[in-house]
C-alpha positions, 0 to 999 in steps of 0.5 A: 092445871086449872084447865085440865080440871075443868075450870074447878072455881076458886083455888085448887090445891094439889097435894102430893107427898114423896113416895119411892118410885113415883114420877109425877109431873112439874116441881116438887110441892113442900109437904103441907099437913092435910089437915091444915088444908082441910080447914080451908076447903070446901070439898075434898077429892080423896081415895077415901082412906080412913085417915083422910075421911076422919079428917075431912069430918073432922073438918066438916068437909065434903068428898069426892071419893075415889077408892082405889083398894082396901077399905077405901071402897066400904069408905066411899061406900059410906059416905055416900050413904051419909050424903056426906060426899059421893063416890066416883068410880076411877075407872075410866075417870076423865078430868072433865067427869071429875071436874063435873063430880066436884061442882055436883057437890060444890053446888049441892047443900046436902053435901056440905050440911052432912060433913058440917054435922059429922064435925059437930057431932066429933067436936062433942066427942071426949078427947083422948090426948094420952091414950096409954095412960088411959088403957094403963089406968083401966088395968 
């Protein structure tokens, strides 16, 4: 893998959950929490769902984003504008493109600094543990 990626340093994780109907080569990972990887990344490629951006600013993590549909693409959009990662188009995307899209961010501060601010900006947020009884309350 390490070399159909381009030679990505450090370690490369893949995650990949089980979906119906999807084949998808080598043994079957163990599902692992995203978050728990976020923690200890230091960028993430993703389709720029709007779970996995919150997470990954949550985490202070830079993007490589990859929208395929929906809102994945405003997302990508976005971060891009925040400088909090780039957006990469999929269409003819190559290991050795992606791999390159990845160093850029790696290598490039701007990066890291916009995530890292994004998460320190969410941490200051108020929590919200027990919606309902918030909404209740405000009835």
């Amino acid at each position: 893998m390490r070399a159909k990626f381009g030679g990505v340093r450090d370690r490369t994780v893949l995650h990949r959950r089980s979906h119906p109907g999807v084949v998808a080569p080598g043994p079957a990972l163990p599902e692992i929490p995203q978050q728990e990887l976020l923690n200890t990344a230091k960028v993430f490629v993703t389709h720029a769902g709007y779970s996995s951006v919150r997470e990954a600013l949550t985490a202070g993590v830079p993007m490589v984003c990859l929208p395929l549909f929906a809102d994945q693409r405003r997302n990508a959009a976005r971060i891009q504008d925040l400088k909090a990662g780039i957006q990469v188009e999929v269409k003819d995307l190559t290991a050795a493109v992606l791999a390159e899209r990845v160093h850029h961010v790696l290598d490039t501060r701007t990066y890291c600094d916009a995530a890292e601010s994004f998460a320190a900006e969410m941490a200051e947020l108020p929590v919200f543990t027990n919606i309902p009884d918030h909404l209740v309350s405000a009835a």
